[in-house]
TIPA-324479 format. One line per 3 residues: for each residue x, y, z of C-alpha. Coordinates in nm, 3 decimals. Layout:
<pts>
X:Y:Z; ...;
</pts>
This chain:
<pts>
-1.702:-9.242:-1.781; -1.998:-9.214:-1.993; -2.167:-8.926:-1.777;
-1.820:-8.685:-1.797; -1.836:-8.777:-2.176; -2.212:-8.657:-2.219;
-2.054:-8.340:-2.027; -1.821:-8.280:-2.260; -1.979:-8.337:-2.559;
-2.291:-8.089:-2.421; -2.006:-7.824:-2.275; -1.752:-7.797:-2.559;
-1.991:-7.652:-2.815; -2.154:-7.433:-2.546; -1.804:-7.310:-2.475;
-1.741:-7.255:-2.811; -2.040:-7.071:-2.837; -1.957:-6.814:-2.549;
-1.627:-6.782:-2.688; -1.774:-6.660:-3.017; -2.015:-6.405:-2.832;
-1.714:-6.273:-2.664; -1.546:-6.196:-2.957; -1.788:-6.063:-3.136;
-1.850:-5.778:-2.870; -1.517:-5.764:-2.779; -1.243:-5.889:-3.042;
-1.200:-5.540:-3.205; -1.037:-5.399:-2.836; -0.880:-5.723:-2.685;
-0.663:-5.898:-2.990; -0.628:-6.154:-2.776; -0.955:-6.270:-2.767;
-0.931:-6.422:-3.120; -0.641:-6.588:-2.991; -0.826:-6.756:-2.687;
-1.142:-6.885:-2.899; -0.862:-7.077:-3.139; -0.700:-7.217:-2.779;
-1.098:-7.284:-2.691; -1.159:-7.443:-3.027; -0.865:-7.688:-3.032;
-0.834:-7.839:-2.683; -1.259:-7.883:-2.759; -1.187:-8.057:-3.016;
-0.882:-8.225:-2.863; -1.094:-8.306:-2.600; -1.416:-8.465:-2.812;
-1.167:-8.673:-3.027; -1.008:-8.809:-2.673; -1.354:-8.928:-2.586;
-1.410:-9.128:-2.872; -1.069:-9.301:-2.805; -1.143:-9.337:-2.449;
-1.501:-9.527:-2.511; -1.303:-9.737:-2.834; -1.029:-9.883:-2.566;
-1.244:-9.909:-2.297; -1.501:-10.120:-2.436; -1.203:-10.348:-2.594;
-1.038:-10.395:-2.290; -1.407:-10.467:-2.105; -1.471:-10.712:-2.358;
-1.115:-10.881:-2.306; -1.143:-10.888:-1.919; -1.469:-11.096:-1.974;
-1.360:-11.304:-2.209; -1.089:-11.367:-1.965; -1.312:-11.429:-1.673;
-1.524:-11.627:-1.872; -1.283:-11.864:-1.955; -1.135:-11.868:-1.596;
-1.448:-12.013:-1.496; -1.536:-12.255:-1.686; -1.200:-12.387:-1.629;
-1.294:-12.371:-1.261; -1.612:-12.536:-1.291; -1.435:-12.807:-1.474;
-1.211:-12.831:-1.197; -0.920:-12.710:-1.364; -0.661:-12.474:-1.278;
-0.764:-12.116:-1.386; -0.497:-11.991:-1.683; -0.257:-11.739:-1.508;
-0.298:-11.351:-1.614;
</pts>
C-alpha cells in the first residue's frame, strides 16, 4: 500500500502539471480542455485525500489485529482457551 501511495502522491501533481501545460497551449481552441484539468484536479485530489484515509484505517485495524493476537497468545501460553473472533 505504501509504494502505490508514494505513486500517487508523486503522479497527481505531475498530472496536474501536464494538464496545465496543455491548456495553456491549447485551451483557447479546445474549450474542453479547461473542463478536463478541473476533472484532473478533483479526482487528484479525491484521490490524495483517499490515501490519507486508507493509511488512518489501516494502521487502526493493524494495531487491533495485534492487539488481538497478542492477547490470543498469552491466553495460549497460559493454557487457556484463545477468546473467539
Amino acid at each position: 500500500m505504501t509504494t502505490h501511495h508514494e505513486y500517487v502522491r508523486r503522479e497527481i501533481p505531475r498530472l496536474g502539471q501536464f494538464a496545465t501545460k496543455v491548456v495553456a497551449r491549447h485551451g483557447a481552441d479546445r474549450p474542453e480542455l479547461p473542463q478536463i484539468q478541473q476533472l484532473i484536479r478533483t479526482a487528484g485530489d479525491d484521490l490524495l485525500e483517499l490515501a490519507s484515509f486508507e493509511v488512518s484505517v489501516f494502521s487502526r485495524a493493524a494495531s487491533t489485529e495485534r492487539r488481538s493476537s497478542e492477547r490470543s497468545a498469552q491466553a495460549w501460553a497460559s493454557g487457556l482457551r484463545p477468546p473467539q473472533q
